[in-house]
Wavefront OBJ file of the C-alpha trace (Angstrom):
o trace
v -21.387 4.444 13.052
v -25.137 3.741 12.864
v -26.110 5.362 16.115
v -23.615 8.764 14.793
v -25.743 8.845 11.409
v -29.096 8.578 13.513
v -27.963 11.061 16.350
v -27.092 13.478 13.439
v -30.212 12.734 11.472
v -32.248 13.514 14.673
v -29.995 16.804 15.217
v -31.435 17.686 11.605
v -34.793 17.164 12.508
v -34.496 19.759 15.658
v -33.122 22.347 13.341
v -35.888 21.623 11.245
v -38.265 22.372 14.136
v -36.312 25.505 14.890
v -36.724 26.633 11.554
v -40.781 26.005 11.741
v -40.921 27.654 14.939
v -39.437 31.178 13.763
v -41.441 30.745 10.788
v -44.490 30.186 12.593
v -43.488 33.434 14.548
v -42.441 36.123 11.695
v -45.738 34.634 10.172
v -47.957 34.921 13.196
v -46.391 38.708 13.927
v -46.821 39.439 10.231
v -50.715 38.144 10.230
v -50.641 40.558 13.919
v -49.228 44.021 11.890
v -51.182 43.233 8.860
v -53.399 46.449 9.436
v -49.783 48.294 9.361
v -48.944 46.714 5.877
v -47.418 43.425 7.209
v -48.570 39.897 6.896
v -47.785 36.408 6.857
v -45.473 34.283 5.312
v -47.135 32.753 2.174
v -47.262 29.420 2.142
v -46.186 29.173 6.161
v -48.770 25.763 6.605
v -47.844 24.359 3.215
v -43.980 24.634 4.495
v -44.463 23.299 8.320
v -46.459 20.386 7.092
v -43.603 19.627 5.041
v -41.016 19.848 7.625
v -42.870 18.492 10.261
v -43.275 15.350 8.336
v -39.434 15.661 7.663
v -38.618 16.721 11.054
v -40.780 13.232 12.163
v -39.074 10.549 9.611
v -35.117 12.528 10.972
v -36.174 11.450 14.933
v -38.432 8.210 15.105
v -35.246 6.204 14.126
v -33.035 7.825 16.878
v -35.951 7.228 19.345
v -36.201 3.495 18.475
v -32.401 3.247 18.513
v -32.521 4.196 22.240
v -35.526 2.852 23.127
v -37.412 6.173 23.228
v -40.620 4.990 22.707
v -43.434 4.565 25.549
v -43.604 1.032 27.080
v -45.726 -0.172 29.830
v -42.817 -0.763 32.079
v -45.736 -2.284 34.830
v -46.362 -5.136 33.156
v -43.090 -5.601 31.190
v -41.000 -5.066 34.077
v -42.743 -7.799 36.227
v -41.761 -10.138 32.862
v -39.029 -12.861 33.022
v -35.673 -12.048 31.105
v -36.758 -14.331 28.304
v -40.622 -12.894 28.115
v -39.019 -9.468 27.512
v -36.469 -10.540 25.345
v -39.026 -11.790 23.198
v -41.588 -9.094 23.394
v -38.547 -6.936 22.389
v -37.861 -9.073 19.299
v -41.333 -8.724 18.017
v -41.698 -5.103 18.249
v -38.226 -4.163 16.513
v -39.411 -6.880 14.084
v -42.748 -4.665 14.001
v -41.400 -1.655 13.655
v -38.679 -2.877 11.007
v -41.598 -3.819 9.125
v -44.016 -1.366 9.617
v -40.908 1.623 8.742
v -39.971 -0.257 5.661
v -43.710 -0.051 4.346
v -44.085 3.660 5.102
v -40.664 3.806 3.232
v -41.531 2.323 0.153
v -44.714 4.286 0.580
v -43.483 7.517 0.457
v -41.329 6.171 -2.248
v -43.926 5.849 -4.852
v -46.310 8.610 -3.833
v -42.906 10.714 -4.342
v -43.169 9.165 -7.952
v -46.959 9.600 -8.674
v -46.426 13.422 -7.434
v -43.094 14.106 -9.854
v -45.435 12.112 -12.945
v -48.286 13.680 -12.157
v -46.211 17.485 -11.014
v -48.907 17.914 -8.384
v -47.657 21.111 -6.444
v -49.198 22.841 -3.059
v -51.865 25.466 -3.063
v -50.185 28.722 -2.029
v -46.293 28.405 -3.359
v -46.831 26.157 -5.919
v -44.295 24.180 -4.510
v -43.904 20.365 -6.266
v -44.896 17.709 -3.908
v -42.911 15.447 -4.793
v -39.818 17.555 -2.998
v -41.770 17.690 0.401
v -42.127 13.602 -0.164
v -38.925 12.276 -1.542
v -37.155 14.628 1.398
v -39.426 12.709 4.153
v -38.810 9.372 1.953
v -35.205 9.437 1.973
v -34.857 10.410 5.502
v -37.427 7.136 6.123
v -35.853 4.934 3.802
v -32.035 5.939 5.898
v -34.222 5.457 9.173
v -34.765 1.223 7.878
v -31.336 0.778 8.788
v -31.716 2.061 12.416
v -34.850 -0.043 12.714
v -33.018 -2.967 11.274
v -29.454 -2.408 13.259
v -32.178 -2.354 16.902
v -33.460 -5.736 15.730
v -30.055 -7.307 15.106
v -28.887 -5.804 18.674
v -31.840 -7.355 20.249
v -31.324 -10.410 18.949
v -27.422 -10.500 19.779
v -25.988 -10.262 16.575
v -24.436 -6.811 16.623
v -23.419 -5.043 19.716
v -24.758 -1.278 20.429
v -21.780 0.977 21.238
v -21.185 1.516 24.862
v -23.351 4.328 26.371
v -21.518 7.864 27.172
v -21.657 8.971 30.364
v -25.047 10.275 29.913
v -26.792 7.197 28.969
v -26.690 7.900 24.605
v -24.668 6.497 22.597
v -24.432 10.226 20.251
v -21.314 10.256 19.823
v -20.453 6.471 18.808
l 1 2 3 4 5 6 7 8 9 10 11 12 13 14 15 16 17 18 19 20 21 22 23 24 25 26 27 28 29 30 31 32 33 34 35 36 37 38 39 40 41 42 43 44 45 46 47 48 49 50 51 52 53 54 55 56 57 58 59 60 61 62 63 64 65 66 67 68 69 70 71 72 73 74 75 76 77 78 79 80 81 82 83 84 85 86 87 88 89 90 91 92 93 94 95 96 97 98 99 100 101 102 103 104 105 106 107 108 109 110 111 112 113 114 115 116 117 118 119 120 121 122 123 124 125 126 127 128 129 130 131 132 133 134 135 136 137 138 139 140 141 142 143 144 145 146 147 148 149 150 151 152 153 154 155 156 157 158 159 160 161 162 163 164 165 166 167 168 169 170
């Protein structure tokens, strides 16, 4: 169930980037034709700042979930079982800790931008909508972080890989 949430959550994040990259194209083409009349897309960096961020906080927790992230496999590969069972440990303990500070993070600056209804240059778009999407996305993405750390330490079991190596559909 947790890896399902966090493949789909990831599979948001891509259409986000699809989204931003059309964007980024009518915009760029309109900014091309402007001496025909055309131009681009107000507000096109306030709105792939936004998403990006979005896009960001919907795959990180997939990544960590299958171990995405860049490792040094010289050194931890020429590591006893226990060595890397503990290295493992700490860093899911890190980055448990580490995603539930950005969480609560984004939490409250998404409640000093609603108090303070700080919005963005060109659309005059309210912050806080741009934050509290990231923050709930991040906030969902503690429980991946958390569910990686109770796999590495043995007390929950990942679901068994597909025949691809990701666990997407389980």
């Amino acid at each position: 169930m947790v890896y399902r949430l966090f493949y789909a959550q990831a599979m948001l994040g891509g259409l986000m980037l699809v989204f931003l990259a059309l964007l980024s194209g009518v915009s760029i083409t309109g900014r091309a034709l402007s001496p025909w009349g055309l131009g681009p897309v107000p507000g096109d960096f306030e709105l792939v700042e936004a998403g990006t961020a979005l896009a960001v906080f919907c795959f990180l927790p997939w990544c960590h979930l299958e171990r995405g992230h860049a490792t040094v496999d010289l050194f931890f590969k020429s590591m006893g079982a226990a060595a890397q069972r503990a290295v493992l440990v700490v860093s899911d303990l890190a980055m448990a800790l580490v995603w539930l500070l950005l969480s609560w993070r984004l939490v409250l600056a998404t409640g000093d931008f609603y108090d303070n209804g700080e919005v963005t240059f060109i659309l005059q778009m309210p912050l806080w909508l741009a934050t509290g999407a990231s923050a709930v996305a991040a906030t969902l993405g503690c429980l991946g972080y958390l569910w990686k750390l109770l796999e590495t330490l043995g007390l929950v079991q990942a679901p068994p890989p597909l025949a691809n190596g990701h666990n997407k559909g389980h």
